[in-house]
C-alpha positions as CSV (number, residue, x, y, z in Angstrom):
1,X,0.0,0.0,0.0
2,X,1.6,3.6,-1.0
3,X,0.7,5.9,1.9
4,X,-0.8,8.8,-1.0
5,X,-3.3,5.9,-1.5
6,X,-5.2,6.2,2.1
7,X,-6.5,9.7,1.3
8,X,-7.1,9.4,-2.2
9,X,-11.1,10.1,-3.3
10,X,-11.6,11.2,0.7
11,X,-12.3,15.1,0.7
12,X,-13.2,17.5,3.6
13,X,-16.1,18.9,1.7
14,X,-17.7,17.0,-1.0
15,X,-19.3,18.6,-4.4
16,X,-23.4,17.7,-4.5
17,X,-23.8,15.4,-7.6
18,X,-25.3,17.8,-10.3
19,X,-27.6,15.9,-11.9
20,X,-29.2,16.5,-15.6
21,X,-26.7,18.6,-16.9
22,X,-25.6,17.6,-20.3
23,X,-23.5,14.3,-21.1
24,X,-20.1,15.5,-20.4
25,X,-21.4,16.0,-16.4
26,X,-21.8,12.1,-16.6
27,X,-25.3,12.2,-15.1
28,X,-26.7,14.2,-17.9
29,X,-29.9,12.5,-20.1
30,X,-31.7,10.2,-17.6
31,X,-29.8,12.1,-14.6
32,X,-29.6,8.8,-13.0
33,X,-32.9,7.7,-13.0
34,X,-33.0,4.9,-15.6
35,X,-34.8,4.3,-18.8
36,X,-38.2,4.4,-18.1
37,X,-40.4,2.9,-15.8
38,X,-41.9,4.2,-12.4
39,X,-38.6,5.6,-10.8
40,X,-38.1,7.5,-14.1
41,X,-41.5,9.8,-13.6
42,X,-41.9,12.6,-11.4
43,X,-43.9,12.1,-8.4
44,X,-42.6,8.6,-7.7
45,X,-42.2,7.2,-4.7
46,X,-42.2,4.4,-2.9
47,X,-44.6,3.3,0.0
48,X,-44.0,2.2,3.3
49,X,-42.7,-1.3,3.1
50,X,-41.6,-1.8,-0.1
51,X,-39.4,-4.1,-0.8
52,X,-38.6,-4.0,-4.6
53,X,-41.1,-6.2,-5.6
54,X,-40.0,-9.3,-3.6
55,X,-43.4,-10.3,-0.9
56,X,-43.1,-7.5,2.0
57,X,-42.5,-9.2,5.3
58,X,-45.9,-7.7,6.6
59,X,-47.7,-10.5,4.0
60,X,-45.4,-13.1,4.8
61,X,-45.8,-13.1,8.7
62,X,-48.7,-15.1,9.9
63,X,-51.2,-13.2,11.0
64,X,-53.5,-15.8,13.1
65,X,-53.6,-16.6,17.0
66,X,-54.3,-14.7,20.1
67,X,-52.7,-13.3,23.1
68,X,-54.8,-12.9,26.0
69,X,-51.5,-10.1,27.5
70,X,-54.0,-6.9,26.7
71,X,-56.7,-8.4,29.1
72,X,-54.2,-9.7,32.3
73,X,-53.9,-8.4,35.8
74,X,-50.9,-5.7,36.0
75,X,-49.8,-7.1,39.4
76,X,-47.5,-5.0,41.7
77,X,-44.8,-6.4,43.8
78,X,-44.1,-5.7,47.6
79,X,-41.3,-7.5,49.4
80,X,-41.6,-8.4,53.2
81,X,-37.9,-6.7,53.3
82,X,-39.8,-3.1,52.3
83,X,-42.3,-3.4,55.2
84,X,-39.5,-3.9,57.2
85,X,-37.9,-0.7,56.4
86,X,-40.7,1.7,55.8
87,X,-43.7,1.0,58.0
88,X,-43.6,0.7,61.9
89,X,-45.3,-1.8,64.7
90,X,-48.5,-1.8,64.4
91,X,-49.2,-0.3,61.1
92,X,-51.9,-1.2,58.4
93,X,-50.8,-2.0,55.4
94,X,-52.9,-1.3,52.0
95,X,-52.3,-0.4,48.6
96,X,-52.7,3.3,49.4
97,X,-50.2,3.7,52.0
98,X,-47.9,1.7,50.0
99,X,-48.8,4.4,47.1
100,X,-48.5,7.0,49.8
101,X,-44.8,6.2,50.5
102,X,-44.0,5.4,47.1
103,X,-43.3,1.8,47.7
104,X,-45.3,1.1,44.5
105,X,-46.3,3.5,41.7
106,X,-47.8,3.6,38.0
107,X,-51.3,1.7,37.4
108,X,-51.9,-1.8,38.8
109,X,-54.7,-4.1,39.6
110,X,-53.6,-6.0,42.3
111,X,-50.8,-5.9,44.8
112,X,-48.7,-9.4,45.6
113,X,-47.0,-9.4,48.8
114,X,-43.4,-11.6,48.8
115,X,-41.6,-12.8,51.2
116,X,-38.1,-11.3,50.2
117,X,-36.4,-10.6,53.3
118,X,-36.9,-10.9,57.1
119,X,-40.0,-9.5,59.4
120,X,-40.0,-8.4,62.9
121,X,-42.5,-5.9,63.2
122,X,-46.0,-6.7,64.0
123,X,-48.3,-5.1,61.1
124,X,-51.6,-5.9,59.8
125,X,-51.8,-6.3,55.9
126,X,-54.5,-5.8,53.9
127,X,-53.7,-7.2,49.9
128,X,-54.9,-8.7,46.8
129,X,-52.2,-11.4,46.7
130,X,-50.3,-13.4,49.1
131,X,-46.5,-15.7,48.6
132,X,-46.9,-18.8,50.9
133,X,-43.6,-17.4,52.4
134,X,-44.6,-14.1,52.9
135,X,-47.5,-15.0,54.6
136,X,-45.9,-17.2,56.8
137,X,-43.0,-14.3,57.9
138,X,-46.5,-11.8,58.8
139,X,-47.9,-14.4,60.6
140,X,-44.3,-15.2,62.6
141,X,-44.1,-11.4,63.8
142,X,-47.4,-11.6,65.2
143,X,-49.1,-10.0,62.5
144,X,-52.1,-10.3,60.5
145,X,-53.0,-11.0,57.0
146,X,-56.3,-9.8,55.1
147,X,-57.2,-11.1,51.5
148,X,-58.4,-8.0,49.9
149,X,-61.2,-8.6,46.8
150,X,-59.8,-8.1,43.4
151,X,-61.2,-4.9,41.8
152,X,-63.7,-4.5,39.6
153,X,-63.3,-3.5,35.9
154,X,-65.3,-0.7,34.9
């Protein structure tokens, strides 16, 4: 490799191609556009998709089935551990003072209690959803659990 090669054809600021100016320009006559055809006409353009002819992926994915996702609970999660650390003895626990101290945020249909971590505080809790394990490390503390219903959809 010769060393004059490596910046040969690279320049800082490159000419825009002129197009449809004569033959000696070198895009002069069909100014790049071909001999006729759809590309050649003004006011072509291609749609969304297009893929040159060949069957566009959106006709060539199946396009049967159903997912039931759109229509399942959004369940929050709540770790014994968090209890711990943000409620005191005694407390009642609820989906809205869980909201109030930020413990669980965004929109949600039910709230899951877990048994992550250790429990020594004695706290009532009132949820949708209950881990065997979870349950059990309330219960151990000398609190109480209460199955709250599921609400409704409007």
């Amino acid at each position: 490799m010769i060393i004059d090669d490596v910046h040969r054809g690279i320049h800082k600021r490159k000419k825009r191609k002129r197009i449809g100016r004569g033959p000696g320009s070198g895009h002069g006559k069909t100014a790049g556009r071909g001999h006729k055809g759809y590309g050649s006409r003004a006011g072509s353009s291609t749609r969304r998709g297009f893929e040159g002819g060949q069957t566009p992926l959106f006709m060539r994915v199946a396009k049967r089935g159903f997912n039931n996702r759109a229509f399942a609970d959004v369940v929050a999660v709540i770790n014994v551990r968090d209890i711990e650390n943000h409620f005191k003895d005694g407390d009642e626990i609820t989906p809205e003072t869980l909201r109030a101290k930020g413990l669980v945020h965004g929109q949600f249909d039910l709230v899951k209690l877990l048994g992550n971590g250790e429990l020594t505080k004695k706290v009532t809790v009132k949820l949708h959803r209950f881990s065997a394990s979870a349950e059990e490390k309330v219960a151990k503390a000398g609190g109480s659990v209460e199955l709250l219903a599921r609400p409704s959809r409007a």
